[in-house]
VEXVOBA-538781 format. One record per residue (C-alpha): residue number from 1; x, y, z. Coordinates in nm, 4 decimals, padded with zeros to 6 digits. Layout:
<atoms>
<atom><seq>NUM</seq><c1>X</c1><c2>Y</c2><c3>Z</c3></atom>
...
</atoms>
This chain:
<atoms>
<atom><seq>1</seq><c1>-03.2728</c1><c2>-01.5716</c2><c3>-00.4223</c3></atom>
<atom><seq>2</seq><c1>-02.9760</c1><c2>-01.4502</c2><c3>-00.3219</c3></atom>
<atom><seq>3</seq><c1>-02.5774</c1><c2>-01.4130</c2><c3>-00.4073</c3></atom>
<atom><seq>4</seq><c1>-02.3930</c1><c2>-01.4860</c2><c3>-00.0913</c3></atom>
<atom><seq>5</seq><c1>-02.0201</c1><c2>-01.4802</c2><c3>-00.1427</c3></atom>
<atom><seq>6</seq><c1>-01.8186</c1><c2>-01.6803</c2><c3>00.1291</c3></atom>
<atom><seq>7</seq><c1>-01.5298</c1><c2>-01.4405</c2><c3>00.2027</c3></atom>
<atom><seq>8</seq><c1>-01.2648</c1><c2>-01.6254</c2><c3>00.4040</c3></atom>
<atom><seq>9</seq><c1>-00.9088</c1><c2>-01.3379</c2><c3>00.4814</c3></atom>
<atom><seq>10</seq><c1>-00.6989</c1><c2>-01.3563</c2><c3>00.7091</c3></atom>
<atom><seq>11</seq><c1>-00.8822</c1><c2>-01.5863</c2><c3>00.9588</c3></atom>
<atom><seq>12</seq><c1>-01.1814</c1><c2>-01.3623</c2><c3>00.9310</c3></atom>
<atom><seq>13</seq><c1>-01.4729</c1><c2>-01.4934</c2><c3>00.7220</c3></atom>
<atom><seq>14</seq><c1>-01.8017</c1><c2>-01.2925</c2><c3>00.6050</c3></atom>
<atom><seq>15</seq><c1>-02.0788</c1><c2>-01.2976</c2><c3>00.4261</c3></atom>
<atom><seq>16</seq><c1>-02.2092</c1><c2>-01.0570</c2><c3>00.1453</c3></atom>
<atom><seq>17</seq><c1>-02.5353</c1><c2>-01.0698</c2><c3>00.0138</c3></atom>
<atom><seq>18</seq><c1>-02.6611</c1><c2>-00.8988</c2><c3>-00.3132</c3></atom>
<atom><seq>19</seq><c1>-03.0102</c1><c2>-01.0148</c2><c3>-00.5410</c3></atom>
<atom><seq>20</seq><c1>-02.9377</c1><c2>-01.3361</c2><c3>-00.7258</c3></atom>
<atom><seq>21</seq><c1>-02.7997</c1><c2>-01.6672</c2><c3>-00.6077</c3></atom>
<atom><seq>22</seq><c1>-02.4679</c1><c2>-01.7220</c2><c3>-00.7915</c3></atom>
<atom><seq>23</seq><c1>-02.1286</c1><c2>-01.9033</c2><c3>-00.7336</c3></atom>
<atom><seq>24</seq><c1>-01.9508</c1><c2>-01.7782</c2><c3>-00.4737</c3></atom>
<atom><seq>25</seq><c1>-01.6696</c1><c2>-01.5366</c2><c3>-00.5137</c3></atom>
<atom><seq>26</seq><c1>-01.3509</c1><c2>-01.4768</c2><c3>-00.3273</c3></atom>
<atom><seq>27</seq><c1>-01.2439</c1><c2>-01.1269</c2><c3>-00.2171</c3></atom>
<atom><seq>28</seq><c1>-00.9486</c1><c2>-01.0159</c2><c3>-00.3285</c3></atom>
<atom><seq>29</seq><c1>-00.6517</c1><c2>-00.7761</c2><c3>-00.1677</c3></atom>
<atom><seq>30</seq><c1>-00.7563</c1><c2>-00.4514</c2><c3>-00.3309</c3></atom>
<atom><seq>31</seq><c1>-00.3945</c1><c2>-00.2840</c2><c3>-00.1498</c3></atom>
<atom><seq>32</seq><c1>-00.2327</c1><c2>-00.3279</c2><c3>00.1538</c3></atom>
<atom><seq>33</seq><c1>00.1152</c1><c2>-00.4959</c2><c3>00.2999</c3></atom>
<atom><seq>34</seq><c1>00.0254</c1><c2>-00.8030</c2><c3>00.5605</c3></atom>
<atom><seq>35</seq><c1>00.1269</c1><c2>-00.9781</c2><c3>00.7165</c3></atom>
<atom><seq>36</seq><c1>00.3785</c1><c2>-00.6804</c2><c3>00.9353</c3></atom>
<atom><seq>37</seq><c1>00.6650</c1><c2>-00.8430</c2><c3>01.1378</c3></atom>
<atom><seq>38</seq><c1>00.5715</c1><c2>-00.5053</c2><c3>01.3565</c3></atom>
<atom><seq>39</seq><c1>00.9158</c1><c2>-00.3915</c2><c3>01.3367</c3></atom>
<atom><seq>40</seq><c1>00.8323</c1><c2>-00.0010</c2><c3>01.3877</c3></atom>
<atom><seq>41</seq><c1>00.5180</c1><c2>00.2227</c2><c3>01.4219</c3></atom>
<atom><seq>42</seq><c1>00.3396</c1><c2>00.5152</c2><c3>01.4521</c3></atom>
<atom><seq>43</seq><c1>00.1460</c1><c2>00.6366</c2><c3>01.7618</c3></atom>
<atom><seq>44</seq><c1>-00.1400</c1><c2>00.8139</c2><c3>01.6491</c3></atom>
<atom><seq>45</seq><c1>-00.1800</c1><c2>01.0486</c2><c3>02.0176</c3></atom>
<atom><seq>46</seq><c1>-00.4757</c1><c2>01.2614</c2><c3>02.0733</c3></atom>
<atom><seq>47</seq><c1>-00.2686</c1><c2>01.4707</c2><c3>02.3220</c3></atom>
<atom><seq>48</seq><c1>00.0987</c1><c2>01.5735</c2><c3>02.1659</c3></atom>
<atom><seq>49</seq><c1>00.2406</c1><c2>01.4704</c2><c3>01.8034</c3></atom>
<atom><seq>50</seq><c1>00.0841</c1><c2>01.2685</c2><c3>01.4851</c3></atom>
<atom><seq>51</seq><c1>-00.2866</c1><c2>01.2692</c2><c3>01.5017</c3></atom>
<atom><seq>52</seq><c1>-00.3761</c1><c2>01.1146</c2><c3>01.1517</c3></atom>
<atom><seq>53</seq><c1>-00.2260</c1><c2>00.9415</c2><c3>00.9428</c3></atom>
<atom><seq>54</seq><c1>-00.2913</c1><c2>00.8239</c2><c3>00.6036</c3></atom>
<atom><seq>55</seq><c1>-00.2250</c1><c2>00.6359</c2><c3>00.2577</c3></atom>
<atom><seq>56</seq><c1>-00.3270</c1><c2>00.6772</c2><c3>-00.0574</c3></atom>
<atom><seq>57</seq><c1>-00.3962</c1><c2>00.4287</c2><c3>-00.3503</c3></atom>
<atom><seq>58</seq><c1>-00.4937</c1><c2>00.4582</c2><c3>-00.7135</c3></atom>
<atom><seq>59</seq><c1>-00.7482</c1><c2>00.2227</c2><c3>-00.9092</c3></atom>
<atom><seq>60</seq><c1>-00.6517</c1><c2>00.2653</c2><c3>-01.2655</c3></atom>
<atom><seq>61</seq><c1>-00.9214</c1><c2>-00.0059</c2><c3>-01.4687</c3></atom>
<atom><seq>62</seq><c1>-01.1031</c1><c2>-00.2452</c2><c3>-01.4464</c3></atom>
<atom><seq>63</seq><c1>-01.4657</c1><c2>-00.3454</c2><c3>-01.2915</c3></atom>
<atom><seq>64</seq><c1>-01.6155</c1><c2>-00.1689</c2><c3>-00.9509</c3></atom>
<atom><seq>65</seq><c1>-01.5476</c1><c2>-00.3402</c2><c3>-00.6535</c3></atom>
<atom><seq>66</seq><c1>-01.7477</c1><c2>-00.3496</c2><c3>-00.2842</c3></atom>
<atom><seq>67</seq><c1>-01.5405</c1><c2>-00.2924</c2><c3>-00.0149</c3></atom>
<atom><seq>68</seq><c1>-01.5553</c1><c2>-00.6003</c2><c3>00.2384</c3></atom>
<atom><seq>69</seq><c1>-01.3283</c1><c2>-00.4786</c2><c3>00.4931</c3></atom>
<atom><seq>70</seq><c1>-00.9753</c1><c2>-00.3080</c2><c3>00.6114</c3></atom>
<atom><seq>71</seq><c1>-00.7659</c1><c2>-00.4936</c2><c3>00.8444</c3></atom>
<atom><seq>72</seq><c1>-00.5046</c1><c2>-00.2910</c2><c3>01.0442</c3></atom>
<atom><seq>73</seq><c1>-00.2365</c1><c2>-00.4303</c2><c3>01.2662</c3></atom>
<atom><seq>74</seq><c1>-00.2613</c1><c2>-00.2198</c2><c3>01.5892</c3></atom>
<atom><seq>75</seq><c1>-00.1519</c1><c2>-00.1977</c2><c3>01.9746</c3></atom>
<atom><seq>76</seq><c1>-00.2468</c1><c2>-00.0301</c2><c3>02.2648</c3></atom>
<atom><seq>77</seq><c1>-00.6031</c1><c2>-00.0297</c2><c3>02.1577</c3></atom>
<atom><seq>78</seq><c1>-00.8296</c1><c2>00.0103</c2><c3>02.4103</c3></atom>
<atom><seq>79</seq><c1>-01.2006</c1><c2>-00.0019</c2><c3>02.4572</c3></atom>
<atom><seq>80</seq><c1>-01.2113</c1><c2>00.3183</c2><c3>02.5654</c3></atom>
<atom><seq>81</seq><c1>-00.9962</c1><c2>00.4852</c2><c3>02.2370</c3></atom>
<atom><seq>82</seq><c1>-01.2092</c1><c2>00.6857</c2><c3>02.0268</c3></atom>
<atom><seq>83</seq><c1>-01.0802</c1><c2>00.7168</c2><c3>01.6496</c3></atom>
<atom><seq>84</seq><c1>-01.2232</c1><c2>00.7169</c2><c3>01.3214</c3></atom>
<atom><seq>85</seq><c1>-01.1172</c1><c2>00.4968</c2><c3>01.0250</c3></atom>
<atom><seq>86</seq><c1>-01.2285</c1><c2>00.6241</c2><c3>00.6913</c3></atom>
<atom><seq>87</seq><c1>-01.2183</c1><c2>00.5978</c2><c3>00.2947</c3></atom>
<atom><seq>88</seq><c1>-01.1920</c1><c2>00.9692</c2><c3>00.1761</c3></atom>
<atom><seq>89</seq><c1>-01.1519</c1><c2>01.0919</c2><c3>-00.1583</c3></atom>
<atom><seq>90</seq><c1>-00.7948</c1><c2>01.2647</c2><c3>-00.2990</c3></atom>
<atom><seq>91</seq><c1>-00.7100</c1><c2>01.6820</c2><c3>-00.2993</c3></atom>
<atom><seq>92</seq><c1>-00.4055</c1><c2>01.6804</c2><c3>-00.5067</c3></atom>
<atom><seq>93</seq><c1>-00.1308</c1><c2>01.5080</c2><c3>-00.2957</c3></atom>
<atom><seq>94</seq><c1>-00.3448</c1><c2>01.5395</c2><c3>00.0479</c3></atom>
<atom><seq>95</seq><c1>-00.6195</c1><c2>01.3280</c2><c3>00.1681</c3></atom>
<atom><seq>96</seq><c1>-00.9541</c1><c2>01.5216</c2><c3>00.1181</c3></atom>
<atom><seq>97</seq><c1>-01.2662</c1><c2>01.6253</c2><c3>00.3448</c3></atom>
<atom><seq>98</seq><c1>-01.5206</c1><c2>01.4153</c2><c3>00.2043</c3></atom>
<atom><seq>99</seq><c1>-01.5700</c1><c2>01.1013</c2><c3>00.3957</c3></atom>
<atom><seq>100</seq><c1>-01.6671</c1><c2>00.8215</c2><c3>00.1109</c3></atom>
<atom><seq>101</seq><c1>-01.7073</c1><c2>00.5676</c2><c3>00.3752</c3></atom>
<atom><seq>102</seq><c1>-01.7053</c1><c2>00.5730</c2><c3>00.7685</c3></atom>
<atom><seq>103</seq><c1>-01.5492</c1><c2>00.1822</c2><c3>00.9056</c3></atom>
<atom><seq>104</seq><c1>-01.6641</c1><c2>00.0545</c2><c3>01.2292</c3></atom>
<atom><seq>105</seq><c1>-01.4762</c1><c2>-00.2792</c2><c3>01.4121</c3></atom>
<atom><seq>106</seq><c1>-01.6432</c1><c2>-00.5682</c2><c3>01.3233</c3></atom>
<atom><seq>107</seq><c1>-01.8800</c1><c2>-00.7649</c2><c3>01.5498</c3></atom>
<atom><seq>108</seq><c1>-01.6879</c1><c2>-00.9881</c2><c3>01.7657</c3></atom>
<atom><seq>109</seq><c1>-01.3390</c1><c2>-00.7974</c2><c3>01.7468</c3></atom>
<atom><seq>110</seq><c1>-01.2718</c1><c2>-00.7043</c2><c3>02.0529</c3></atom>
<atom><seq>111</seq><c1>-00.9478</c1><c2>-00.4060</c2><c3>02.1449</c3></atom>
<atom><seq>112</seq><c1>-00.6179</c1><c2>-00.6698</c2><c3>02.2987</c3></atom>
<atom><seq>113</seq><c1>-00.4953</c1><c2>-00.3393</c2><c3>02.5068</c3></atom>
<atom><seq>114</seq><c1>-00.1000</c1><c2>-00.3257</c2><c3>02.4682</c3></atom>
<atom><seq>115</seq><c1>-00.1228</c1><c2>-00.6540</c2><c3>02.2618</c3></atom>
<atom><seq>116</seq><c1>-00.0659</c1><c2>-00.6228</c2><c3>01.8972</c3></atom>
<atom><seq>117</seq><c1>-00.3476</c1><c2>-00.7784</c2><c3>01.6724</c3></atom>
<atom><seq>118</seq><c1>-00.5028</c1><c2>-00.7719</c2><c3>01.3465</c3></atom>
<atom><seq>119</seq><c1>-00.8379</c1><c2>-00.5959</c2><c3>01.3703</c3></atom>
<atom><seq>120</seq><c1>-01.0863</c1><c2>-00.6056</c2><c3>01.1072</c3></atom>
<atom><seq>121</seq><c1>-01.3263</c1><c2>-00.3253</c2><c3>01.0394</c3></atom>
<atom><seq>122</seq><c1>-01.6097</c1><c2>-00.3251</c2><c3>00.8219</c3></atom>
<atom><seq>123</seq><c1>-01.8003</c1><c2>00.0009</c2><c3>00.6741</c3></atom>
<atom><seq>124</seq><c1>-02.1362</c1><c2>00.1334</c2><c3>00.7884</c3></atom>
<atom><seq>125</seq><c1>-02.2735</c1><c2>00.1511</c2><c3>00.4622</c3></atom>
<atom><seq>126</seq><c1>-02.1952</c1><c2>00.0393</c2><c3>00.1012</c3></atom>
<atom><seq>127</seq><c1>-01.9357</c1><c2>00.1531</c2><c3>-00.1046</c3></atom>
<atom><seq>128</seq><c1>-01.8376</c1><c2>00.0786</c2><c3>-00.3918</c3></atom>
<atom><seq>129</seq><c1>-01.4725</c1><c2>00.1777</c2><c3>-00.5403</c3></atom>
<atom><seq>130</seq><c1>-01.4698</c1><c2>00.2990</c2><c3>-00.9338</c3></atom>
<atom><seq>131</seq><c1>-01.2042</c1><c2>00.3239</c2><c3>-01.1691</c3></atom>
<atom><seq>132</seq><c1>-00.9691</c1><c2>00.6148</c2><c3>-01.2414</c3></atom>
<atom><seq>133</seq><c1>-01.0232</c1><c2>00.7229</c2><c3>-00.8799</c3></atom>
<atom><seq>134</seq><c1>-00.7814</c1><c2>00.7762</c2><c3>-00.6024</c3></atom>
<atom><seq>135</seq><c1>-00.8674</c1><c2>00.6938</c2><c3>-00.2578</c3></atom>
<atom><seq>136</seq><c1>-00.7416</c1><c2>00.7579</c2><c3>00.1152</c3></atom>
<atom><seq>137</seq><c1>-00.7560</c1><c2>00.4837</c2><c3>00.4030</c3></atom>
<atom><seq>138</seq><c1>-00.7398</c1><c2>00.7647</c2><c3>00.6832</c3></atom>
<atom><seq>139</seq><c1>-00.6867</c1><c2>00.7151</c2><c3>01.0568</c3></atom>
<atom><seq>140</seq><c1>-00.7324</c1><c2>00.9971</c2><c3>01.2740</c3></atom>
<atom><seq>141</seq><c1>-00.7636</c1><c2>01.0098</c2><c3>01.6716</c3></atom>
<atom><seq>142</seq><c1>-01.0036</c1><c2>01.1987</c2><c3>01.8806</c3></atom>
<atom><seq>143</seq><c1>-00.8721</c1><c2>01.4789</c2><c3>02.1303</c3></atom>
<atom><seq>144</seq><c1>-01.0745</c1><c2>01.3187</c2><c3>02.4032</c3></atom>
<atom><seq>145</seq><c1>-00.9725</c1><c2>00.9013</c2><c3>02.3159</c3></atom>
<atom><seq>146</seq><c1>-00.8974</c1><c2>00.6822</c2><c3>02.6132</c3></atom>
<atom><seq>147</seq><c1>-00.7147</c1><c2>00.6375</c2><c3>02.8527</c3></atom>
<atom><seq>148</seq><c1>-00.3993</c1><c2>00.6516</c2><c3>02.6839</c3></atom>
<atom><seq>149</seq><c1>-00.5149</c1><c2>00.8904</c2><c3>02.4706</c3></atom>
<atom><seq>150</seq><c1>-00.3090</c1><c2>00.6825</c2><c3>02.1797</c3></atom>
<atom><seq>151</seq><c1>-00.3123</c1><c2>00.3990</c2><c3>01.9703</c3></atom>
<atom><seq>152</seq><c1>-00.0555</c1><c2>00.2330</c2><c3>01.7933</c3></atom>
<atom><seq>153</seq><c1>-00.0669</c1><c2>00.1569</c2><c3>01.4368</c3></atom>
<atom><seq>154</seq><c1>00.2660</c1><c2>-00.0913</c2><c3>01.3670</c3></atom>
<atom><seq>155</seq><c1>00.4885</c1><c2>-00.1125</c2><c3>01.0803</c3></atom>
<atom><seq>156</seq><c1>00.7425</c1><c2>-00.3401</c2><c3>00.9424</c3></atom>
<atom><seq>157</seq><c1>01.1007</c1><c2>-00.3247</c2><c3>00.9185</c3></atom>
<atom><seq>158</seq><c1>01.2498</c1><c2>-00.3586</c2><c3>00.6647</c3></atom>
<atom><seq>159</seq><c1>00.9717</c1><c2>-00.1453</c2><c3>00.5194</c3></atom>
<atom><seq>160</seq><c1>00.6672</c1><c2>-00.3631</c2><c3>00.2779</c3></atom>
<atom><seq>161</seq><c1>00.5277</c1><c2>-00.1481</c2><c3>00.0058</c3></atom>
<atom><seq>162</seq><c1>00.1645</c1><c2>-00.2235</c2><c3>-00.0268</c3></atom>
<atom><seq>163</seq><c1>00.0198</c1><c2>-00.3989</c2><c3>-00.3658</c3></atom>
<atom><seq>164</seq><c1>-00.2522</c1><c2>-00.5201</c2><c3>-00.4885</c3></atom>
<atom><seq>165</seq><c1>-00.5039</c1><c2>-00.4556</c2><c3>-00.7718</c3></atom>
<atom><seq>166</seq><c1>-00.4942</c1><c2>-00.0575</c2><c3>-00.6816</c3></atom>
<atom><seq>167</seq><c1>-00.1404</c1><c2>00.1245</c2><c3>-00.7149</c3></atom>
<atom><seq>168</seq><c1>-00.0034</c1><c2>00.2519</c2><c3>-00.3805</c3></atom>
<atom><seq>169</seq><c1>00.0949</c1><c2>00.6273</c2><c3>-00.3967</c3></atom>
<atom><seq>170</seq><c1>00.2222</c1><c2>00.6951</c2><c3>-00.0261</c3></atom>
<atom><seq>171</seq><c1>00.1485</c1><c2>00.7836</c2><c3>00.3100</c3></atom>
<atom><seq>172</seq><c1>00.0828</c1><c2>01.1343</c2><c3>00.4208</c3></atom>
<atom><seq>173</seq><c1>00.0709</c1><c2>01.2448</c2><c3>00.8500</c3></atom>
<atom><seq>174</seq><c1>-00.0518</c1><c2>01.5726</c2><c3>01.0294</c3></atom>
<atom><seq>175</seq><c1>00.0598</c1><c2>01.6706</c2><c3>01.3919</c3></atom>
<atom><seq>176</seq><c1>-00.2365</c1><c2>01.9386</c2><c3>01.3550</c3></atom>
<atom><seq>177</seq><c1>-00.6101</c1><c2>01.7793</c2><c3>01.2723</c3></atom>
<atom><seq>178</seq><c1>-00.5640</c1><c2>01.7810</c2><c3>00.9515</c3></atom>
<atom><seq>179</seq><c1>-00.4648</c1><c2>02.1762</c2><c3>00.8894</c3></atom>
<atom><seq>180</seq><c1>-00.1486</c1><c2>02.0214</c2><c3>00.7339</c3></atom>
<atom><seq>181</seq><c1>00.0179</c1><c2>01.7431</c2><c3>00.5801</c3></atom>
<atom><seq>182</seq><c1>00.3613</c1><c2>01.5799</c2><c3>00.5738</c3></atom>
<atom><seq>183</seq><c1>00.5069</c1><c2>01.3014</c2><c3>00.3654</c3></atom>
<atom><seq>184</seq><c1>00.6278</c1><c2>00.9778</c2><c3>00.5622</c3></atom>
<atom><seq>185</seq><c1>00.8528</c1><c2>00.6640</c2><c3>00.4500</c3></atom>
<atom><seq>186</seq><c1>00.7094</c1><c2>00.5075</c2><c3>00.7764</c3></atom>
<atom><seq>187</seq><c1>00.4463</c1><c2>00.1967</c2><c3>00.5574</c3></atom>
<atom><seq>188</seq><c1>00.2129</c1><c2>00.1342</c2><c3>00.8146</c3></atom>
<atom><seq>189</seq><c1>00.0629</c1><c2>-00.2248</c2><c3>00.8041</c3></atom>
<atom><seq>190</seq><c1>-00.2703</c1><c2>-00.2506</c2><c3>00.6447</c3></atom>
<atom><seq>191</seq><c1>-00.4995</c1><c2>-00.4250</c2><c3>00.3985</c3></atom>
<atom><seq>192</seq><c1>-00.8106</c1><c2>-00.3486</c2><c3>00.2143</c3></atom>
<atom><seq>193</seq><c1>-01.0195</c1><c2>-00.6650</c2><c3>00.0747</c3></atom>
<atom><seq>194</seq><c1>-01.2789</c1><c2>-00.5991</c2><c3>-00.1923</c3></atom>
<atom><seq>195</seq><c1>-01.4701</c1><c2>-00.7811</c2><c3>-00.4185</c3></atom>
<atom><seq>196</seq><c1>-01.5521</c1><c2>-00.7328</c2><c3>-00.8216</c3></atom>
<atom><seq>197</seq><c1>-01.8897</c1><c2>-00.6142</c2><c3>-00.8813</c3></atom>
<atom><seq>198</seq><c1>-02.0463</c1><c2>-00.8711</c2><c3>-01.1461</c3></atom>
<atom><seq>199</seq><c1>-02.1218</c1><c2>-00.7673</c2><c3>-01.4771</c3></atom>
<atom><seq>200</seq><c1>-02.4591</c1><c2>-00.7387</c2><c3>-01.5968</c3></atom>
<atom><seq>201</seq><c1>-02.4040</c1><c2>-01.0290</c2><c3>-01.8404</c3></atom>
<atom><seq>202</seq><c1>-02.2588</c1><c2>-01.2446</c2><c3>-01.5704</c3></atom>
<atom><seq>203</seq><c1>-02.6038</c1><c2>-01.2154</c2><c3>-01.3434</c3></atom>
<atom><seq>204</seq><c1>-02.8207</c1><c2>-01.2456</c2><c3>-01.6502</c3></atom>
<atom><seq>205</seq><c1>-02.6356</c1><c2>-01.5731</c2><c3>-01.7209</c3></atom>
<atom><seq>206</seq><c1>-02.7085</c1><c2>-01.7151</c2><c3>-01.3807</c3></atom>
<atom><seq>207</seq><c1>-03.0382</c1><c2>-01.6781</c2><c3>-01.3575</c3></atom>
<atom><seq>208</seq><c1>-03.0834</c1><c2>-01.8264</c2><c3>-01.7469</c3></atom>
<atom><seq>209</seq><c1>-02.8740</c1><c2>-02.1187</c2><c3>-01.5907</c3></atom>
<atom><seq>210</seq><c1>-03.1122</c1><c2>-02.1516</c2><c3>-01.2730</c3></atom>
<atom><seq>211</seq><c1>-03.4196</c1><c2>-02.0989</c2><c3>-01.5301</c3></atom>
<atom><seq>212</seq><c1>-03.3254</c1><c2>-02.4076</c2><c3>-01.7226</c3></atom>
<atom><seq>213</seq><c1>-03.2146</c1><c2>-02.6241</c2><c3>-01.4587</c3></atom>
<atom><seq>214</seq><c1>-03.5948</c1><c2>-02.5635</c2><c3>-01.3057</c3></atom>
<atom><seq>215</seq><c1>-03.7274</c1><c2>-02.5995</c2><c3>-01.6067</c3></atom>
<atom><seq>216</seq><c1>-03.5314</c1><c2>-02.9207</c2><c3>-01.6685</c3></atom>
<atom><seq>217</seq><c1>-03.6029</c1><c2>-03.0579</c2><c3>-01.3232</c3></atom>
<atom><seq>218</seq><c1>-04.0157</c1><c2>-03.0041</c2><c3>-01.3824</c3></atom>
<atom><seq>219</seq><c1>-03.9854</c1><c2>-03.1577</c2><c3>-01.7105</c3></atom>
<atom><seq>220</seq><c1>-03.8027</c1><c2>-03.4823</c2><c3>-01.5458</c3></atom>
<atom><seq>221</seq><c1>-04.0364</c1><c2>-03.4977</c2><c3>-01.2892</c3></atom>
<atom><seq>222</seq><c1>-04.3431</c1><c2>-03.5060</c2><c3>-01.5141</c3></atom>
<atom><seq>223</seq><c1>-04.1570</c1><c2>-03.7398</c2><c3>-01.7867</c3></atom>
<atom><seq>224</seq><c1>-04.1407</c1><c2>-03.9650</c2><c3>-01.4337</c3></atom>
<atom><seq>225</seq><c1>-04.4779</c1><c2>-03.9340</c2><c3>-01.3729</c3></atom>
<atom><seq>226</seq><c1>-04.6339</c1><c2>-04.0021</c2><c3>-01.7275</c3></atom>
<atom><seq>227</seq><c1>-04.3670</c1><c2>-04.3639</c2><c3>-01.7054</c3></atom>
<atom><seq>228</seq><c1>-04.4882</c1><c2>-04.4600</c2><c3>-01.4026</c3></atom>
</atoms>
C-alpha cells in the first residue's frame, strides 16, 4: 500500500508517494513571497555583474518536512540557460558549499523566453528539512548559459517579505562565483512547498485502522454467508 498525498500549489499538482496508504495531506508554504506583481528584479548574468543570488531561512521546531518543490517567478529564461538551483546549508551569515539538494524544472515546464512565469522545480533526490537548521535557496548562473547569457529572477515592488512556517533571514548576492558575498534589500519572488513528515504514531494508527476495517469487512462477509 501506499501514502499518496495529492499536492495541488499554485496551479501545479503532484504526487508523493511514501509506504502506507493514508489520508491525503496538503503541502504547505514552508517560506517564500508569491504571488510577485514583478515590480523589480535581479539579472543573474553569466558574463558581467550578479552571478548568484540567494536567501536564507530558519526552521526553528516542529516535525521534518519533504521538500515538494520551489517555485520561482522568472524571465528571459531560455532553453538554452544553464543555472543551478540548490538547497545549501548556512556558514555564518553566507550561504555554504555543501549542496543539500540539487532542483531540476519539473516535467512539463517548459522556459517562456522574455515572458515572465512561475516555474516549478522539483529536487533530484529526497530531502528532508530538520529543525533548528538554517537553509539557503541558492541560484547561481553558469559562465557558459545561453544565449543571453542571463536570466531574470523578478521581484515585487513595494518589496514582500517571505513567511511561512520557516523564519526568513535575508538575501545575500556575489558578482564573483561565490568568492564573496553582499547583503541585498532586493526580495526576490519565490516559494518553497513542503510537507510534514508523519509521526510514527500517526502511520501505526493507519494501518490499525485499515487492519480492522479488513478484518471487519471478512467478518461481514462470512456473517452473510452463514445467513444465507
Amino acid at each position: 500500500m501506499k501514502i499518496q498525498s495529492q499536492l495541488l500549489l499554485l496551479g501545479f499538482t503532484s504526487t508523493l508517494a511514501w509506504g502506507v496508504s493514508i489520508a491525503p495531506s496538503s503541502a504547505v508554504n514552508f517560506v517564500g513571497n508569491l504571488p510577485s506583481n514583478d515590480g523589480s528584479s535581479t539579472i543573474l548574468s553569466s558574463t558581467s555583474g550578479t552571478n548568484i543570488k540567494a536567501v536564507s531561512f530558519t526552521y526553528g521546531s516542529g516535525p521534518d518536512y519533504y521538500l515538494d518543490d520551489v517555485v520561482l517567478r522568472l524571465g528571459d529564461y531560455d532553453t538554452s540557460d544553464s543555472f543551478s538551483v540548490e538547497i545549501r546549508n548556512n556558514a555564518g551569515t553566507n550561504p555554504g558549499s555543501t549542496v543539500l539538494a540539487s532542483l531540476s524544472l519539473a516535467p512539463g515546464e517548459i522556459p517562456q523566453g522574455s515572458t515572465n512565469a512561475y516555474y516549478r522545480f522539483i529536487s533530484n533526490s529526497s530531502f528532508t528539512f530538520q529543525p533548528s537548521n538554517t537553509y539557503w535557496l541558492y541560484l547561481s548562473i553558469a559562465a557558459s548559459s545561453g544565449n543571453s547569457g542571463s536570466i531574470i529572477w523578478r521581484s515585487s515592488l513595494p518589496t514582500t517579505t517571505p513567511v511561512g512556517i520557516a523564519a526568513f533571514g535575508g538575501y545575500r548576492f556575489s558578482n564573483n562565483a561565490g568568492a564573496s558575498f553582499a547583503n541585498s534589500n532586493l526580495y526576490n519572488s519565490f516559494q518553497v512547498n513542503a510537507t510534514a513528515v508523519p509521526e510514527p504514531l500517526t502511520i501505526l494508527g493507519a494501518i490499525a485502522a485499515v487492519g480492522f476495517g479488513s478484518a471487519f469487512k471478512r467478518r461481514s462477509n462470512k456473517s452473510q454467508v452463514l445467513s444465507d
